[in-house]
CHARMM internal coordinates of N, CA and C (Angstrom, degrees):
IC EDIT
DIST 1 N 1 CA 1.4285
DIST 1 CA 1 C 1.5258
ANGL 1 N 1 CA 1 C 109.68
DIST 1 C 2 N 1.5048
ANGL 1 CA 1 C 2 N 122.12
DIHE 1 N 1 CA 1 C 2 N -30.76
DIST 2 N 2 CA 1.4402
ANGL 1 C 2 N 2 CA 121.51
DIHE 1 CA 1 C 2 N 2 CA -155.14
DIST 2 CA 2 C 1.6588
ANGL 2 N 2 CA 2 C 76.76
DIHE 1 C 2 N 2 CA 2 C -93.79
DIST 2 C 3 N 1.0716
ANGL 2 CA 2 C 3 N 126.34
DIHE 2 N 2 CA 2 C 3 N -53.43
DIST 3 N 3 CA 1.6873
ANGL 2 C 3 N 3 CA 117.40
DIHE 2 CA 2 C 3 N 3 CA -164.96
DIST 3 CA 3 C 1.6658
ANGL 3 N 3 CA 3 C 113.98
DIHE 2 C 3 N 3 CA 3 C -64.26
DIST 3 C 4 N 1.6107
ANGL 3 CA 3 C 4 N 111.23
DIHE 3 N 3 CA 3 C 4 N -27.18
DIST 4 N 4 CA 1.7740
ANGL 3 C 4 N 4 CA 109.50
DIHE 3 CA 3 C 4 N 4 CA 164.29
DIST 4 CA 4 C 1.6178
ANGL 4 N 4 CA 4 C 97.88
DIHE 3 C 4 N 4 CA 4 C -50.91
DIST 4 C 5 N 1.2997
ANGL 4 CA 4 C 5 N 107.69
DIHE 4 N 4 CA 4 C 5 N -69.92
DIST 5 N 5 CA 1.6933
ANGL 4 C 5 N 5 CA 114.94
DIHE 4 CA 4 C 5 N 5 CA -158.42
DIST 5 CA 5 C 1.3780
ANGL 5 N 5 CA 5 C 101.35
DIHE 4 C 5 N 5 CA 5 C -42.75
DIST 5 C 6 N 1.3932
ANGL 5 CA 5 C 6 N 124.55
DIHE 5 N 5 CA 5 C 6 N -66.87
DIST 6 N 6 CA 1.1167
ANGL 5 C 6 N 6 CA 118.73
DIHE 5 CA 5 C 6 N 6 CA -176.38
DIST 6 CA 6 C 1.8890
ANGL 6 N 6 CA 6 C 126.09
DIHE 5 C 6 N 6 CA 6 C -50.46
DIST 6 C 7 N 1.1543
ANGL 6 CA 6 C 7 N 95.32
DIHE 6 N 6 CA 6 C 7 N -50.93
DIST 7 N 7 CA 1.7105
ANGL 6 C 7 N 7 CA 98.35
DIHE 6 CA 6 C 7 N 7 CA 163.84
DIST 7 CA 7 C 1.7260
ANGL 7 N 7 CA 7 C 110.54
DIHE 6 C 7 N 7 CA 7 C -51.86
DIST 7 C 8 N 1.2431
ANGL 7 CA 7 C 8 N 122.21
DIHE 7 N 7 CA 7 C 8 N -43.76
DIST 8 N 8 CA 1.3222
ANGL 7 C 8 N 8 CA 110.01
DIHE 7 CA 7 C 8 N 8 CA 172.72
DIST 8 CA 8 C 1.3085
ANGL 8 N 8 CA 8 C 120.26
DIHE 7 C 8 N 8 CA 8 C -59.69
DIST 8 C 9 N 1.4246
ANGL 8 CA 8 C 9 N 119.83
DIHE 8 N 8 CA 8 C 9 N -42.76
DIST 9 N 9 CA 1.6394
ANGL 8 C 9 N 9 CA 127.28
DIHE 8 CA 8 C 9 N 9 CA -162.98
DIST 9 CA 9 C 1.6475
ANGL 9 N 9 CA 9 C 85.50
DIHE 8 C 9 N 9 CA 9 C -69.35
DIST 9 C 10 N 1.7869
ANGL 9 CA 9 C 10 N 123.21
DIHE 9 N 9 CA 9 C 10 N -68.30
DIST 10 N 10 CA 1.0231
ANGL 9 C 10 N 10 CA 119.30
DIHE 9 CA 9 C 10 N 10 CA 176.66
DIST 10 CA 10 C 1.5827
ANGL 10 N 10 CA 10 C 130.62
DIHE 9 C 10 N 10 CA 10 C 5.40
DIST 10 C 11 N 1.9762
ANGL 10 CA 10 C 11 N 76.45
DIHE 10 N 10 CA 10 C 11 N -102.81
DIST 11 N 11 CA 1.7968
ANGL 10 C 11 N 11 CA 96.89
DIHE 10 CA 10 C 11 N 11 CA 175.93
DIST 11 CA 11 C 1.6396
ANGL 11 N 11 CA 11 C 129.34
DIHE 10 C 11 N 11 CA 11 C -42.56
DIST 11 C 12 N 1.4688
ANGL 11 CA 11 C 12 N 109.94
DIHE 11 N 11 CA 11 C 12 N -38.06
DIST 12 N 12 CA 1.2813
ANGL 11 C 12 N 12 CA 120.44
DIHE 11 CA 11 C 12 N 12 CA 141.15
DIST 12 CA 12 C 1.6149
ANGL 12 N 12 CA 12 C 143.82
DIHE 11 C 12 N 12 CA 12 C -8.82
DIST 12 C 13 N 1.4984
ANGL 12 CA 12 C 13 N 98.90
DIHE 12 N 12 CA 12 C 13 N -86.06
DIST 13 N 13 CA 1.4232
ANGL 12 C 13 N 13 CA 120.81
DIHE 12 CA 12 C 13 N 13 CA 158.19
DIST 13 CA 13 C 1.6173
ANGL 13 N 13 CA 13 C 117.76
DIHE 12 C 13 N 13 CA 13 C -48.48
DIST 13 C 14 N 1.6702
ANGL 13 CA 13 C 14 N 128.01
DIHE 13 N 13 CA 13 C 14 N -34.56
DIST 14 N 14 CA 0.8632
ANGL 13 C 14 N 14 CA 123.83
DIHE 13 CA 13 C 14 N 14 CA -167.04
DIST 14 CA 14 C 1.6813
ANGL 14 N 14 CA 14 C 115.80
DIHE 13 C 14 N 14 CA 14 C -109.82
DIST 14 C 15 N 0.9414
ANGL 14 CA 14 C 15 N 102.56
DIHE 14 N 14 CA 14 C 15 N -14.43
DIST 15 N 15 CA 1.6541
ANGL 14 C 15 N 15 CA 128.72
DIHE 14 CA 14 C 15 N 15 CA 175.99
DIST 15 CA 15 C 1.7153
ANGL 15 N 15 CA 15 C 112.89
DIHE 14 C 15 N 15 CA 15 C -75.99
DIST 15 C 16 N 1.5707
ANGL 15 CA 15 C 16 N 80.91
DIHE 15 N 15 CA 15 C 16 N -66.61
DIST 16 N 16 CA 1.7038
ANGL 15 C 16 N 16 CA 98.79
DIHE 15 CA 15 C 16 N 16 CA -178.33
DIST 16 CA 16 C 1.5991
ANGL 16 N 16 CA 16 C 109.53
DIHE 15 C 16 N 16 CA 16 C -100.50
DIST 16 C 17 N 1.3517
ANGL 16 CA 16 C 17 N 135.19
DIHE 16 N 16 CA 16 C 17 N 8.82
DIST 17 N 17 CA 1.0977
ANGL 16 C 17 N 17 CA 114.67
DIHE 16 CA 16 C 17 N 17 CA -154.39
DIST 17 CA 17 C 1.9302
ANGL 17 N 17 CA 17 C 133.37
DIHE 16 C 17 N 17 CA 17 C 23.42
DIST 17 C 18 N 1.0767
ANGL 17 CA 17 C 18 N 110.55
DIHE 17 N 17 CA 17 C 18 N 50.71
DIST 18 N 18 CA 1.2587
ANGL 17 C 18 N 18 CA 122.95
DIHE 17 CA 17 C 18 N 18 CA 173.60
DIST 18 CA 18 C 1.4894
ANGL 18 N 18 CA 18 C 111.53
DIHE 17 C 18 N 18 CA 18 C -106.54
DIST 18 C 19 N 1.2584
ANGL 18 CA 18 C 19 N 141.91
DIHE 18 N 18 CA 18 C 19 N 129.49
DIST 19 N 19 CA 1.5510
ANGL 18 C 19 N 19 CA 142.84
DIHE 18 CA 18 C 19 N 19 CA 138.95
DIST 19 CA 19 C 1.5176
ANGL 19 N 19 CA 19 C 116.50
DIHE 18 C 19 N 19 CA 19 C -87.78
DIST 19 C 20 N 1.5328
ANGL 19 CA 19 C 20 N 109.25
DIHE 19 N 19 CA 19 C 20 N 130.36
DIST 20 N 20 CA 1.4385
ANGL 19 C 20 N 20 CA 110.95
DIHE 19 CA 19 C 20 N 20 CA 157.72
DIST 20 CA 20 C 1.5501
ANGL 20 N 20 CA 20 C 129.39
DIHE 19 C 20 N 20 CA 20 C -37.58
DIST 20 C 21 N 1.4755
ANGL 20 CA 20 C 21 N 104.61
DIHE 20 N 20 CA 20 C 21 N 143.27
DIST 21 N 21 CA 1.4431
ANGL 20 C 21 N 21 CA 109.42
DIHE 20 CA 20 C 21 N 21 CA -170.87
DIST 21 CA 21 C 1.8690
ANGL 21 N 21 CA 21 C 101.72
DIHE 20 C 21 N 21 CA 21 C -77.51
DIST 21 C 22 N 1.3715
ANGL 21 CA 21 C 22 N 104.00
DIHE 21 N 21 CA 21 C 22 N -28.94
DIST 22 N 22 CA 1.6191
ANGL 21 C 22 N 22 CA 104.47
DIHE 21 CA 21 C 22 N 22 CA 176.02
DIST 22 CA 22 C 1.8363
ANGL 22 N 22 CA 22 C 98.16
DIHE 21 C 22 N 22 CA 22 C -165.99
DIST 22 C 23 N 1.4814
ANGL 22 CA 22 C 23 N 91.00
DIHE 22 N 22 CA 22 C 23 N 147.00
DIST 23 N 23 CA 1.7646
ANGL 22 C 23 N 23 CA 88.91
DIHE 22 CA 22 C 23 N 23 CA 162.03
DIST 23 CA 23 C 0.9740
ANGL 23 N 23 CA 23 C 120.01
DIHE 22 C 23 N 23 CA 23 C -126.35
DIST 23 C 24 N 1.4450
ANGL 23 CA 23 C 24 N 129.92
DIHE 23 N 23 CA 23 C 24 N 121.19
DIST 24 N 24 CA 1.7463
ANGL 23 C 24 N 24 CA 131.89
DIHE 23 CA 23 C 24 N 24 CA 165.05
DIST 24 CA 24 C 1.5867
ANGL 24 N 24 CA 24 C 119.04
DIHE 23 C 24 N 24 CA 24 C -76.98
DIST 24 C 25 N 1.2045
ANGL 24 CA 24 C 25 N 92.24
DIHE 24 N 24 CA 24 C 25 N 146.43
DIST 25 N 25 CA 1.9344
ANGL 24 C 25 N 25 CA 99.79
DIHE 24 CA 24 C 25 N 25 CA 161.39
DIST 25 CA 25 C 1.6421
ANGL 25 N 25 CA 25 C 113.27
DIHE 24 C 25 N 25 CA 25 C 85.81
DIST 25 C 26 N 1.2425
ANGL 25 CA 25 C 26 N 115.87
DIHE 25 N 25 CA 25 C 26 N -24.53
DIST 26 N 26 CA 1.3100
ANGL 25 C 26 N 26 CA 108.69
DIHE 25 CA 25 C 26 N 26 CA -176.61
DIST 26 CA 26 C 1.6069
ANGL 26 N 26 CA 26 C 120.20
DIHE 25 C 26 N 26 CA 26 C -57.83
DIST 26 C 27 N 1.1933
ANGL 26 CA 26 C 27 N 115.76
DIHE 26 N 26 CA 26 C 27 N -16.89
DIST 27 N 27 CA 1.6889
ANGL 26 C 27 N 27 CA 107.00
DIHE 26 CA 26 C 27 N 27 CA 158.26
DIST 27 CA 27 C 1.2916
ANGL 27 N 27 CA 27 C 129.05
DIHE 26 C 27 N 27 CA 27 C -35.32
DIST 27 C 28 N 1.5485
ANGL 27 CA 27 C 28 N 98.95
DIHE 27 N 27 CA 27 C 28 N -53.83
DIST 28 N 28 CA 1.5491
ANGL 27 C 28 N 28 CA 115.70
DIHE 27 CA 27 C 28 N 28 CA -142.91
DIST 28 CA 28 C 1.6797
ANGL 28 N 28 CA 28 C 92.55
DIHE 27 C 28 N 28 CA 28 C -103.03
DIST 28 C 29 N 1.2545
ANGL 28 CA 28 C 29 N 136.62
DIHE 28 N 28 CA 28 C 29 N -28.38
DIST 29 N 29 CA 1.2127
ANGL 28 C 29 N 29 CA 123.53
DIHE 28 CA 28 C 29 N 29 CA 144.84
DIST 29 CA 29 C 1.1525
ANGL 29 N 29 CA 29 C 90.68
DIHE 28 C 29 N 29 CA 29 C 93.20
DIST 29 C 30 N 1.4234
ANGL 29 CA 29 C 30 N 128.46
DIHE 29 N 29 CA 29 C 30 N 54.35
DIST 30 N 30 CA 1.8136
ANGL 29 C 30 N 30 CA 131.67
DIHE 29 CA 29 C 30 N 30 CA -172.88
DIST 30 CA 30 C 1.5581
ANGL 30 N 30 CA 30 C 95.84
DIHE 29 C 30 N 30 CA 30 C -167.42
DIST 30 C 31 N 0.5584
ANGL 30 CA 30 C 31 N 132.95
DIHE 30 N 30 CA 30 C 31 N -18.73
DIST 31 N 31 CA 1.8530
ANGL 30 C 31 N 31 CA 140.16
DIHE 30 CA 30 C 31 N 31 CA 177.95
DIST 31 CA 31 C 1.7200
ANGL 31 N 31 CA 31 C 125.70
DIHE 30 C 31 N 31 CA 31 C -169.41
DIST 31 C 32 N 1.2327
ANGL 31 CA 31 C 32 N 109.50
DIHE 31 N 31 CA 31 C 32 N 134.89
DIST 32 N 32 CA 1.5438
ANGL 31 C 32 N 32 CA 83.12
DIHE 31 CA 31 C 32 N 32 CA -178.31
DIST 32 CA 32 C 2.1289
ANGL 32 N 32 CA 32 C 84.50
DIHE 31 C 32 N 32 CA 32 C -135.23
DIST 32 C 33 N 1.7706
ANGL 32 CA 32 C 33 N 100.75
DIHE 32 N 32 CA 32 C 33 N -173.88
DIST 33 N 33 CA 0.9785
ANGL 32 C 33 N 33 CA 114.71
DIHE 32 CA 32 C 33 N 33 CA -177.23
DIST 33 CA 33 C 1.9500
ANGL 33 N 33 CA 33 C 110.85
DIHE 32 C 33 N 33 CA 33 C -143.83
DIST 33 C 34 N 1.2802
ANGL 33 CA 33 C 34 N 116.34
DIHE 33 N 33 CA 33 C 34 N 108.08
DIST 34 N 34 CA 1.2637
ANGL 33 C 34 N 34 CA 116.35
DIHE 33 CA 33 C 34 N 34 CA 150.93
DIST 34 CA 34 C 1.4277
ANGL 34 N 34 CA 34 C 121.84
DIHE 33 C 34 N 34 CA 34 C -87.62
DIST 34 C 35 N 1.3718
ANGL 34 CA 34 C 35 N 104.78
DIHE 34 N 34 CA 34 C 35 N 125.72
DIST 35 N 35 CA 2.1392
ANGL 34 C 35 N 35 CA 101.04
DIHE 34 CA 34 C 35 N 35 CA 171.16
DIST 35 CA 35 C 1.7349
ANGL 35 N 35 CA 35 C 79.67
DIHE 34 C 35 N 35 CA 35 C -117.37
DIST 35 C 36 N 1.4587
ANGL 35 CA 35 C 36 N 86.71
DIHE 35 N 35 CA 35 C 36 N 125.46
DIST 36 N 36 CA 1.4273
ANGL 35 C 36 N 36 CA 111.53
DIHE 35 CA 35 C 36 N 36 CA 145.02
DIST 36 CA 36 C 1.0164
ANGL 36 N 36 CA 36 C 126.17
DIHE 35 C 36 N 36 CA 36 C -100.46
DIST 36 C 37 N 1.4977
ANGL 36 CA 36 C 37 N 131.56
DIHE 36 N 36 CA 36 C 37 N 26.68
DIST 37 N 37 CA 1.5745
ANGL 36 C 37 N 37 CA 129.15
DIHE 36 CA 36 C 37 N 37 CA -170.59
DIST 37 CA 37 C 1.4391
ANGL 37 N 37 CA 37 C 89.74
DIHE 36 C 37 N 37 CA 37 C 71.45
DIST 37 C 38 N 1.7647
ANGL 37 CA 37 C 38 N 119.93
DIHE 37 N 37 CA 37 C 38 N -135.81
DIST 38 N 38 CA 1.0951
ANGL 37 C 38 N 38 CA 126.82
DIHE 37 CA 37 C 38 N 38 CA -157.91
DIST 38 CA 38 C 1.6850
ANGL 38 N 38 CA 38 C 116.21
DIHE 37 C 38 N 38 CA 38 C -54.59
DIST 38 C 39 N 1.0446
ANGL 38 CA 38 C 39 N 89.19
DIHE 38 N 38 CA 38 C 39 N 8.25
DIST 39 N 39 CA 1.8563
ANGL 38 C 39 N 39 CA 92.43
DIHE 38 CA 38 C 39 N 39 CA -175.55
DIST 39 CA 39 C 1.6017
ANGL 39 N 39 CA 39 C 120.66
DIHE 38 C 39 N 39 CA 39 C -141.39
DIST 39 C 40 N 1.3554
ANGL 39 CA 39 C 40 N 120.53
DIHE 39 N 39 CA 39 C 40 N 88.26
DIST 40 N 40 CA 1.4138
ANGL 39 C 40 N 40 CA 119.78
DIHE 39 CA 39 C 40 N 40 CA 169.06
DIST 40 CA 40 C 1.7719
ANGL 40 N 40 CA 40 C 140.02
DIHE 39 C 40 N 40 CA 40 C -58.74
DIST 40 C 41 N 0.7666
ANGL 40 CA 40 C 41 N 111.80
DIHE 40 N 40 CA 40 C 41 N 137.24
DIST 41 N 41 CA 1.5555
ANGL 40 C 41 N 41 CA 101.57
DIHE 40 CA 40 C 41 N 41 CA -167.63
DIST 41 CA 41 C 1.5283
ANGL 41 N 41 CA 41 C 108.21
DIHE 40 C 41 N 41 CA 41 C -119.85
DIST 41 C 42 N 1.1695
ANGL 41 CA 41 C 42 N 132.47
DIHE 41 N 41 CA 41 C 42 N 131.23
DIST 42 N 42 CA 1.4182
ANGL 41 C 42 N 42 CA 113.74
DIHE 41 CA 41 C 42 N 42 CA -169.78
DIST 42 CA 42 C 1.7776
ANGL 42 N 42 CA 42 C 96.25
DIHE 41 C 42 N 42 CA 42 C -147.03
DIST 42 C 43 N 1.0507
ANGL 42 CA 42 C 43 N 116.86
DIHE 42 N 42 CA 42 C 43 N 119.88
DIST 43 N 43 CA 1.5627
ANGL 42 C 43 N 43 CA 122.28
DIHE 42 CA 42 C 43 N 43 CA 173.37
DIST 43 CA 43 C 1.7912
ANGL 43 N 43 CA 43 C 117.79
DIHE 42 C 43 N 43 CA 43 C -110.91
DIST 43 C 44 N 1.0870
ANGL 43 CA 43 C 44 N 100.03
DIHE 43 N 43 CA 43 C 44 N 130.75
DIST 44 N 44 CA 1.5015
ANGL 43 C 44 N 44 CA 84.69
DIHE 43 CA 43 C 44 N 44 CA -179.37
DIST 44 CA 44 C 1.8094
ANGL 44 N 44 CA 44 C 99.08
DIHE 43 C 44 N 44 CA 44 C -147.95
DIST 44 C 45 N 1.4583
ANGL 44 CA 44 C 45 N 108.06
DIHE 44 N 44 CA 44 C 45 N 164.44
DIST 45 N 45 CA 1.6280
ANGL 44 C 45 N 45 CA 123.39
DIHE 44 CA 44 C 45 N 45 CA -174.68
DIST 45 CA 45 C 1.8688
ANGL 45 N 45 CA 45 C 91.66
DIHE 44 C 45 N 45 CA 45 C -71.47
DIST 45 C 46 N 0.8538
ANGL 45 CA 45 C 46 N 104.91
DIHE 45 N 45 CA 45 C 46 N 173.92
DIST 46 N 46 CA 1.5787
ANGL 45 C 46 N 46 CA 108.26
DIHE 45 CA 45 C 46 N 46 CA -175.09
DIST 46 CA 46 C 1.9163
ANGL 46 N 46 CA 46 C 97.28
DIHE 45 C 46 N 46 CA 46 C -91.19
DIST 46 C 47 N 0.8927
ANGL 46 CA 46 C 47 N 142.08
DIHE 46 N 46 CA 46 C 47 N -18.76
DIST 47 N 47 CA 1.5497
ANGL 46 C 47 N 47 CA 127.43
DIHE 46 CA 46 C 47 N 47 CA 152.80
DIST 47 CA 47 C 1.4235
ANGL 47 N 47 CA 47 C 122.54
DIHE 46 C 47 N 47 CA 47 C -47.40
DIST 47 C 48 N 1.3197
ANGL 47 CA 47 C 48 N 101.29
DIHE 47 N 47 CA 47 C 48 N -59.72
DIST 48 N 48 CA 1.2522
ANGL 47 C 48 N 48 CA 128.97
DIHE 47 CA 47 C 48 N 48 CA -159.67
DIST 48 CA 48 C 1.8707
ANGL 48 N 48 CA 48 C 97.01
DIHE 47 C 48 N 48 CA 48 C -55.40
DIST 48 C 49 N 1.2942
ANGL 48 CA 48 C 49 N 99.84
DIHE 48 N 48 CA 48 C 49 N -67.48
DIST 49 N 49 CA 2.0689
ANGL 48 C 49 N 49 CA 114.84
DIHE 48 CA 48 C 49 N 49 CA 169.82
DIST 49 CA 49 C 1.6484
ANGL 49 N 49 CA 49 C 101.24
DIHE 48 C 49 N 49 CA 49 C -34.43
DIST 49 C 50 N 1.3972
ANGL 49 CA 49 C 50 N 115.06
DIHE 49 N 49 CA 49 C 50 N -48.44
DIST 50 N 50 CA 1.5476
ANGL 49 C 50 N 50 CA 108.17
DIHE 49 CA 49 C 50 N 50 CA -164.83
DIST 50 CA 50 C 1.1352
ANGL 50 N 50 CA 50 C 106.32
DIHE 49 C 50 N 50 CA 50 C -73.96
DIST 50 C 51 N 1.2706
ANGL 50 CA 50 C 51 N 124.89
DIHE 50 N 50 CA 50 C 51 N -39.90
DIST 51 N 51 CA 1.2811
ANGL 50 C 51 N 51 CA 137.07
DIHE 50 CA 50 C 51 N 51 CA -166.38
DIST 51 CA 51 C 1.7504
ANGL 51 N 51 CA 51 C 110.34
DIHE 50 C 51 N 51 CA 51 C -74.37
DIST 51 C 52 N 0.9346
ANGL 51 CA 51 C 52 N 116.11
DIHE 51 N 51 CA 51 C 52 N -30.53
DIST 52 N 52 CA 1.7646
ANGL 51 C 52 N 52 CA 114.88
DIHE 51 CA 51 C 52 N 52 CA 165.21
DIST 52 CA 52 C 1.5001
ANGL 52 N 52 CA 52 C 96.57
DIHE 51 C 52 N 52 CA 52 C -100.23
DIST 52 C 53 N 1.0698
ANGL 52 CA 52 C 53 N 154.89
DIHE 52 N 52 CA 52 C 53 N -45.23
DIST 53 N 53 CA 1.5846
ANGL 52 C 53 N 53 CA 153.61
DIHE 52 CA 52 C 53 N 53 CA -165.37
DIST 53 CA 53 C 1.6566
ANGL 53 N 53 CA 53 C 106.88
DIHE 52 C 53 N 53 CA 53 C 55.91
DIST 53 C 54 N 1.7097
ANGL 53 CA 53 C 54 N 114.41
DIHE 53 N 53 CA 53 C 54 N 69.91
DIST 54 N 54 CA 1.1873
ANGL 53 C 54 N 54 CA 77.96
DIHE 53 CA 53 C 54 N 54 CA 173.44
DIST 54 CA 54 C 1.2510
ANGL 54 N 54 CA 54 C 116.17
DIHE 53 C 54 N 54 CA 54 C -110.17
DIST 54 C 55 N 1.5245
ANGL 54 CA 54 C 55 N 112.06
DIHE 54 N 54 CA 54 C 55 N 42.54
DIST 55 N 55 CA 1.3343
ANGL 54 C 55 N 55 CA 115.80
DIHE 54 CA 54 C 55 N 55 CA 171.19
DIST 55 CA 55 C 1.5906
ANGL 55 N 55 CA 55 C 104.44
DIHE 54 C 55 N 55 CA 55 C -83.74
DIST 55 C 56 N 1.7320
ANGL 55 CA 55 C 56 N 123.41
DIHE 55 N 55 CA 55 C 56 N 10.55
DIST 56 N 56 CA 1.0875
ANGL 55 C 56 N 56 CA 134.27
DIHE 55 CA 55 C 56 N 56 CA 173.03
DIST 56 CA 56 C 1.8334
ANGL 56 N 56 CA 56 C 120.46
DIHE 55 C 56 N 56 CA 56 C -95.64
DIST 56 C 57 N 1.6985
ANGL 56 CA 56 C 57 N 94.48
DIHE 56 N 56 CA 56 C 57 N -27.88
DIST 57 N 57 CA 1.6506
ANGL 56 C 57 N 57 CA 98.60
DIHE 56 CA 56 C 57 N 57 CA 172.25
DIST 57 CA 57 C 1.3054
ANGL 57 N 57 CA 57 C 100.34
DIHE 56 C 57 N 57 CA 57 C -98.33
DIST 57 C 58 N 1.4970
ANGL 57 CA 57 C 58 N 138.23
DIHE 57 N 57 CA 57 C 58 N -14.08
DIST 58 N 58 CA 1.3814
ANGL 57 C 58 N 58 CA 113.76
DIHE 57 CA 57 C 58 N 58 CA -168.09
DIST 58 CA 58 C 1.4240
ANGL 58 N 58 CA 58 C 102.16
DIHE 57 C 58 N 58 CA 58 C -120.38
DIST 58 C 59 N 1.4283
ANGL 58 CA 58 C 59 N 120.87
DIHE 58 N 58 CA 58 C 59 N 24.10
DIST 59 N 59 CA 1.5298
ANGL 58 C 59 N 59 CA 138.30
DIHE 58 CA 58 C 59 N 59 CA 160.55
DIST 59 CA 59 C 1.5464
ANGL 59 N 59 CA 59 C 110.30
DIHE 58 C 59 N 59 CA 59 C -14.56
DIST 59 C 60 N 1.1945
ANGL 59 CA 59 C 60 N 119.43
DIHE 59 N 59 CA 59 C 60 N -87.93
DIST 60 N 60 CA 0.9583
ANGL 59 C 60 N 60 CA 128.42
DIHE 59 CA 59 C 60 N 60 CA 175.16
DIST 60 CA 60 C 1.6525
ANGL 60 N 60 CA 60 C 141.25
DIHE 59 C 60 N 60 CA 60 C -70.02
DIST 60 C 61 N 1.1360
ANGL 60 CA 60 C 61 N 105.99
DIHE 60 N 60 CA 60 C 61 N 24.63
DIST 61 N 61 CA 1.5720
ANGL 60 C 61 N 61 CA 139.10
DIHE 60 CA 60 C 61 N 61 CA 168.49
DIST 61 CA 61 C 1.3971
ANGL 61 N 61 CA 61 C 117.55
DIHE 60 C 61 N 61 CA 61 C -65.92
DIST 61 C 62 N 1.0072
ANGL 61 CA 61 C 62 N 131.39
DIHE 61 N 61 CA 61 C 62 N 136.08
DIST 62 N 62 CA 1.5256
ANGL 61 C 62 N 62 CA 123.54
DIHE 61 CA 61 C 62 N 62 CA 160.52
DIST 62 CA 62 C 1.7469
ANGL 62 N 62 CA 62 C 126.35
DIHE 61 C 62 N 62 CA 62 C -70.92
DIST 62 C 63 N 1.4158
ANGL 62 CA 62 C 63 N 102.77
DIHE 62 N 62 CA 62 C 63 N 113.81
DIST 63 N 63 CA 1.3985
ANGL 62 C 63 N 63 CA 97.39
DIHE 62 CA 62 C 63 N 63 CA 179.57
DIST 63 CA 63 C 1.4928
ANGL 63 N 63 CA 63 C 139.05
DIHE 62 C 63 N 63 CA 63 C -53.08
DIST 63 C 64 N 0.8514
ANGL 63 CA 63 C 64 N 131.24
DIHE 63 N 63 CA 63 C 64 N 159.45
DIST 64 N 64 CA 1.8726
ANGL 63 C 64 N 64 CA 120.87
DIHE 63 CA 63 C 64 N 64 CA -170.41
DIST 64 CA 64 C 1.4378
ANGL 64 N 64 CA 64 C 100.33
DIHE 63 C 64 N 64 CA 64 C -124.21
DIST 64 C 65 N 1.2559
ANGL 64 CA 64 C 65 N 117.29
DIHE 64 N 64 CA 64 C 65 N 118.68
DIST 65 N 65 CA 1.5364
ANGL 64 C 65 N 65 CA 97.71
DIHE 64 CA 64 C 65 N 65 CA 170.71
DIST 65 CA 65 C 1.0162
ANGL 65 N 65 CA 65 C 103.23
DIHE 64 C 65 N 65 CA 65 C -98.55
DIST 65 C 66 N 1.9209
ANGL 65 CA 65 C 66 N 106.23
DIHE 65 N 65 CA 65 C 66 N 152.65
DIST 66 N 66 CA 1.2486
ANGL 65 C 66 N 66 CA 144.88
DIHE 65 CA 65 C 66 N 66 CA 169.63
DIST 66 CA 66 C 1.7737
ANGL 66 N 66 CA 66 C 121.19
DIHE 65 C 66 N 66 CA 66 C -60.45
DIST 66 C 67 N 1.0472
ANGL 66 CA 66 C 67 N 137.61
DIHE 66 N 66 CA 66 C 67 N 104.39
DIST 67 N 67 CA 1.3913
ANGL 66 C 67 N 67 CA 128.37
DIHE 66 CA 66 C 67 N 67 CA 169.88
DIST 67 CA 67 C 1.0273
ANGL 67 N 67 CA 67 C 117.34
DIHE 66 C 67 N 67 CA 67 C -79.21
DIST 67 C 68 N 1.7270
ANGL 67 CA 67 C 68 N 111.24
DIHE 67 N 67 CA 67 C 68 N 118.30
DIST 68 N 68 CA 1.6658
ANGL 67 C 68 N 68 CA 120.66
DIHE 67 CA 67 C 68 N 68 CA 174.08
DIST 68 CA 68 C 1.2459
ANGL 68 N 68 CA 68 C 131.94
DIHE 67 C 68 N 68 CA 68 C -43.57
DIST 68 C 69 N 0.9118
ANGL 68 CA 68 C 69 N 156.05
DIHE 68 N 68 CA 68 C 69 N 151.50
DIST 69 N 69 CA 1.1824
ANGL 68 C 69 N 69 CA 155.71
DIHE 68 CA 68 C 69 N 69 CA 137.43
DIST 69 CA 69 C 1.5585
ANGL 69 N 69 CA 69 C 119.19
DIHE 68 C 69 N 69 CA 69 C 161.65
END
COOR INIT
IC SEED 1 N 1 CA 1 C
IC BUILD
C-alpha cells in the first residue's frame, strides 16, 4: 500500500510536475491520502476500504478509469 502511494505521488510529480497539497497515513502503512486539490487519492489495504465503505458514500459518483500499465 505504502509503495502504490508513493509510486502515485512519484510518477505524478515527475510526469505532471504536480506535488500533493498534503499526505495522510503513510506511517501506518494501512491507508494513505493524497489531496491534490481537485483530485483526491485514497489507497487503502482491503480491511481498511471495508471497514469505512466508502464505496457506500461515494456510490453514486462517476467512475474514472484507471490506465494500465
Amino acid at each position: 500500500m505504502t509503495a502504490l502511494a508513493q509510486y502515485i505521488e512519484e510518477t505524478l510529480k515527475k510526469e505532471e510536475g504536480i506535488r500533493p497539497l498534503g499526505v495522510e497515513g503513510l506511517r501506518d502503512g494501512r491507508w494513505a491520502l493524497l489531496d491534490y486539490g481537485d483530485l483526491v487519492v485514497h489507497v487503502f489495504q482491503s480491511a481498511v476500504r471495508e471497514f469505512y465503505n466508502f464505496d457506500r458514500l461515494w456510490g453514486a459518483a462517476p467512475e474514472v478509469p484507471v490506465p494500465e500499465g
